[in-house]
C-alpha positions in Angstrom: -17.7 9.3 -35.8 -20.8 7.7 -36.5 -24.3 9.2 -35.4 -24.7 5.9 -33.3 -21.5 6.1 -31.8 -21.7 9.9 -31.0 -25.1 9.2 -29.1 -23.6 6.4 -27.1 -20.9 8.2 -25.8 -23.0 11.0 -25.1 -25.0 8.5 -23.2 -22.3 7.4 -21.7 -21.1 10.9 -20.1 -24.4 11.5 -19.3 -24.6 8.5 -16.9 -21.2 9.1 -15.8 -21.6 12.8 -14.8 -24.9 11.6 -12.6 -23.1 8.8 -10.4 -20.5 11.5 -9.7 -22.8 14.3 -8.7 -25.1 11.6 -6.9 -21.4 10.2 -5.2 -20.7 13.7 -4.6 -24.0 14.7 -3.1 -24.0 11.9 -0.4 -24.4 12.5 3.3 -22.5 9.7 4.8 -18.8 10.5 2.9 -17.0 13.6 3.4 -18.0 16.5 1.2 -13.8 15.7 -0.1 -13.5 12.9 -2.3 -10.3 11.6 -4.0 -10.3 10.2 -7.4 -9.5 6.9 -6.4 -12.3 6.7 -4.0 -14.9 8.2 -6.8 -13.5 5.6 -9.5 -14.1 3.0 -7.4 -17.5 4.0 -6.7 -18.3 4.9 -10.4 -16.0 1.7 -11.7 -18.6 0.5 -14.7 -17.3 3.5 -17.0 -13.0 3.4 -16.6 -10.5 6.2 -15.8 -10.8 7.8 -19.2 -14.8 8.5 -19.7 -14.5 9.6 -15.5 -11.8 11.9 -16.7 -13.2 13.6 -19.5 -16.8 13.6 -17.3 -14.7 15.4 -14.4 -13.8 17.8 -17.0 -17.2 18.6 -17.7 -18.6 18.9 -14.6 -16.1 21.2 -13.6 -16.6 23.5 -16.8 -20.2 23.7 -16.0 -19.5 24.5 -12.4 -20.8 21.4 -10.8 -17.7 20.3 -9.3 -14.5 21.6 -7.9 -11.3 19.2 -8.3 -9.2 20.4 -5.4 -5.8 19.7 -6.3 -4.7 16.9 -8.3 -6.4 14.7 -5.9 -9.5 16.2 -4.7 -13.3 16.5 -6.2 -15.9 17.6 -4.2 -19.5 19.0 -5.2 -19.3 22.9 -5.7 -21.3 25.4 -3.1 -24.1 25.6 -5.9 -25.0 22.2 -6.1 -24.7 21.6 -2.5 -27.2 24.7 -2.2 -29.4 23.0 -4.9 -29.6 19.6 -3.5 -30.5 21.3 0.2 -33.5 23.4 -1.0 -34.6 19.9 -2.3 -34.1 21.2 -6.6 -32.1 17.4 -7.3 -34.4 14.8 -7.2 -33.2 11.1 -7.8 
């Protein structure tokens, strides 16, 4: 892979990871999301770069996929974005 191409798809997760957590963070949806519900929110980027970006996020401890179905923000980012430490 290419230098360029690397950095785009790095990029590319990087914007994807941030509409999930700012999805996931919301106050008017339920702290449980399903995938379909998040994919259709987050629909510019596909069901493969959401999938790998769920991945992520849950190795780093920013999310919790509940099930086959379920992603919701962990405790810790909840706990972050109350004391005011995410800023849009």
């Amino acid at each position: 892979m290419t230098k360029k191409k690397r950095l785009s798809r790095d990029l590319k997760l990087w914007m994807i990871q941030r509409a999930i957590m700012l999805q996931l963070l919301r106050d008017d949806h339920d702290p449980l999301w399903t995938r379909g519900e998040l994919e259709a929110e987050v629909s510019d980027f596909g069901p493969r770069p959401l999938k790998v970006a769920l991945e992520l996020l849950e190795g780093d401890c920013c999310i919790v996929l509940d099930g086959e179905e379920g992603v919701r923000a962990s405790t810790c980012a909840h706990r972050l974005d109350e004391l005011e430490l995410v800023s849009i």
